[in-house]
C-alpha positions in Angstrom: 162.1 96.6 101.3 158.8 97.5 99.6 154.9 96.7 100.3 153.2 95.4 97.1 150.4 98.1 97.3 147.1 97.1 95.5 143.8 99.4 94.8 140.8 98.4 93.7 137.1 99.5 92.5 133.9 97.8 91.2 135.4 98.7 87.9 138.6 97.9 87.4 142.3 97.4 89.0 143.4 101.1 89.6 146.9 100.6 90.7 149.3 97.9 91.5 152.8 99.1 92.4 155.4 98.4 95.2 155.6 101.5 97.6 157.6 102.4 100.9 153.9 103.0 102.7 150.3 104.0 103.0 148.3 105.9 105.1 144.9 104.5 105.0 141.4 106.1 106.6 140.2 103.1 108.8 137.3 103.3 110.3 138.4 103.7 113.5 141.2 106.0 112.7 144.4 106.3 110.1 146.8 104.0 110.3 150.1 103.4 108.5 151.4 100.0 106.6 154.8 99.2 105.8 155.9 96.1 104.1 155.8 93.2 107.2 152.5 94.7 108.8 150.6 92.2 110.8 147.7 90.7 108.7 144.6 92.5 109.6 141.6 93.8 107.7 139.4 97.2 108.5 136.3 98.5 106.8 137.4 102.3 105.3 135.8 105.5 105.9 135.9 108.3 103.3 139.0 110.0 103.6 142.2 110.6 101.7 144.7 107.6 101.2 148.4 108.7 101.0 151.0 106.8 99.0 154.9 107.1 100.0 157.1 106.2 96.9 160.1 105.9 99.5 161.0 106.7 102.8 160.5 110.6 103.2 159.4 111.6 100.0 156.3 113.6 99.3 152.9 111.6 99.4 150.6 111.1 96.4 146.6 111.2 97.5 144.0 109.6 96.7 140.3 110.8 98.1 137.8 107.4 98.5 134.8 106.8 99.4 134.5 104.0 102.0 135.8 100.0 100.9 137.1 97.9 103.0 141.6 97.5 103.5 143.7 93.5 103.7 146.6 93.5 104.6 148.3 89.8 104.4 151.6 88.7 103.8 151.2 89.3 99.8 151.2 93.2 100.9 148.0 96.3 101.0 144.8 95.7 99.1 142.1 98.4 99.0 139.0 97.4 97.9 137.2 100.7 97.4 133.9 101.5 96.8 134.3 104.3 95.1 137.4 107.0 94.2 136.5 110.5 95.2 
Protein backbone atom coordinates (compact mmCIF):
# COMPACT_ATOMS: atom_id res chain seq x y z
CA UNK A 1 0.00 0.00 0.00
CA UNK A 2 1.33 3.48 -0.85
CA UNK A 3 -0.16 7.24 -0.49
CA UNK A 4 0.33 9.19 -3.86
CA UNK A 5 2.15 12.12 -2.05
CA UNK A 6 1.97 15.53 -4.05
CA UNK A 7 3.87 19.02 -3.16
CA UNK A 8 3.29 21.96 -4.54
CA UNK A 9 4.46 25.88 -4.78
CA UNK A 10 3.37 28.99 -6.70
CA UNK A 11 6.15 27.97 -9.02
CA UNK A 12 6.12 24.69 -9.96
CA UNK A 13 5.18 20.84 -9.05
CA UNK A 14 8.07 19.98 -6.62
CA UNK A 15 7.50 16.34 -6.05
CA UNK A 16 5.04 13.68 -6.93
CA UNK A 17 5.95 10.21 -5.70
CA UNK A 18 4.17 7.35 -3.87
CA UNK A 19 5.40 7.15 -0.12
CA UNK A 20 4.54 4.89 3.06
CA UNK A 21 3.66 8.45 5.01
CA UNK A 22 3.89 12.10 5.92
CA UNK A 23 4.08 14.05 8.80
CA UNK A 24 2.60 17.32 8.06
CA UNK A 25 2.71 20.76 10.38
CA UNK A 26 -1.18 21.57 10.65
CA UNK A 27 -2.10 24.31 12.06
CA UNK A 28 -3.42 22.90 14.94
CA UNK A 29 -0.73 20.36 15.49
CA UNK A 30 1.27 17.47 13.36
CA UNK A 31 -0.45 14.91 12.18
CA UNK A 32 0.40 11.73 10.19
CA UNK A 33 -1.21 10.38 6.63
CA UNK A 34 -1.08 7.07 5.46
CA UNK A 35 -2.61 5.87 2.28
CA UNK A 36 -6.75 5.46 3.21
CA UNK A 37 -6.69 8.68 5.48
CA UNK A 38 -10.06 10.25 5.85
CA UNK A 39 -10.50 13.17 3.42
CA UNK A 40 -9.89 16.28 5.30
CA UNK A 41 -8.11 19.54 4.49
CA UNK A 42 -5.90 21.94 7.12
CA UNK A 43 -4.30 25.27 6.58
CA UNK A 44 -0.21 24.62 7.40
CA UNK A 45 1.97 26.34 9.74
CA UNK A 46 5.73 26.63 9.16
CA UNK A 47 7.30 23.65 10.19
CA UNK A 48 9.19 20.74 8.75
CA UNK A 49 7.29 18.05 6.60
CA UNK A 50 8.68 14.55 6.97
CA UNK A 51 8.50 12.01 4.09
CA UNK A 52 8.61 8.02 5.00
CA UNK A 53 9.83 6.04 1.76
CA UNK A 54 8.47 2.87 3.68
CA UNK A 55 7.50 1.70 6.86
CA UNK A 56 10.47 2.43 9.37
CA UNK A 57 12.89 3.89 7.27
CA UNK A 58 14.59 7.23 7.89
CA UNK A 59 12.51 10.40 7.09
CA UNK A 60 13.46 12.93 4.29
CA UNK A 61 12.44 16.84 5.48
CA UNK A 62 11.34 19.36 3.98
CA UNK A 63 11.08 22.98 6.01
CA UNK A 64 7.79 25.18 4.52
CA UNK A 65 6.46 27.98 5.04
CA UNK A 66 2.73 27.90 5.67
CA UNK A 67 0.14 26.43 2.52
CA UNK A 68 -2.61 24.80 3.01
CA UNK A 69 -2.65 20.26 3.06
CA UNK A 70 -5.89 17.86 0.93
CA UNK A 71 -6.02 14.88 1.59
CA UNK A 72 -8.79 12.93 -0.69
CA UNK A 73 -9.07 9.64 -1.91
CA UNK A 74 -6.47 10.44 -4.89
CA UNK A 75 -3.77 10.59 -1.86
CA UNK A 76 -1.65 13.99 0.08
CA UNK A 77 -1.46 17.32 -1.67
CA UNK A 78 0.55 20.21 -0.16
CA UNK A 79 -0.03 23.28 -1.50
CA UNK A 80 2.82 25.45 -0.08
CA UNK A 81 3.37 28.82 0.00
CA UNK A 82 6.74 28.76 0.18
CA UNK A 83 9.73 25.95 0.77
CA UNK A 84 12.08 27.01 3.53
Amino acid sequence: MALNFELVTPERLVRSEEVYMVTVPGAEGDFGVLEGHSPMISTLRSGELAIYKSQGATPETITLDGGVAEVNESGLTILAEKLG
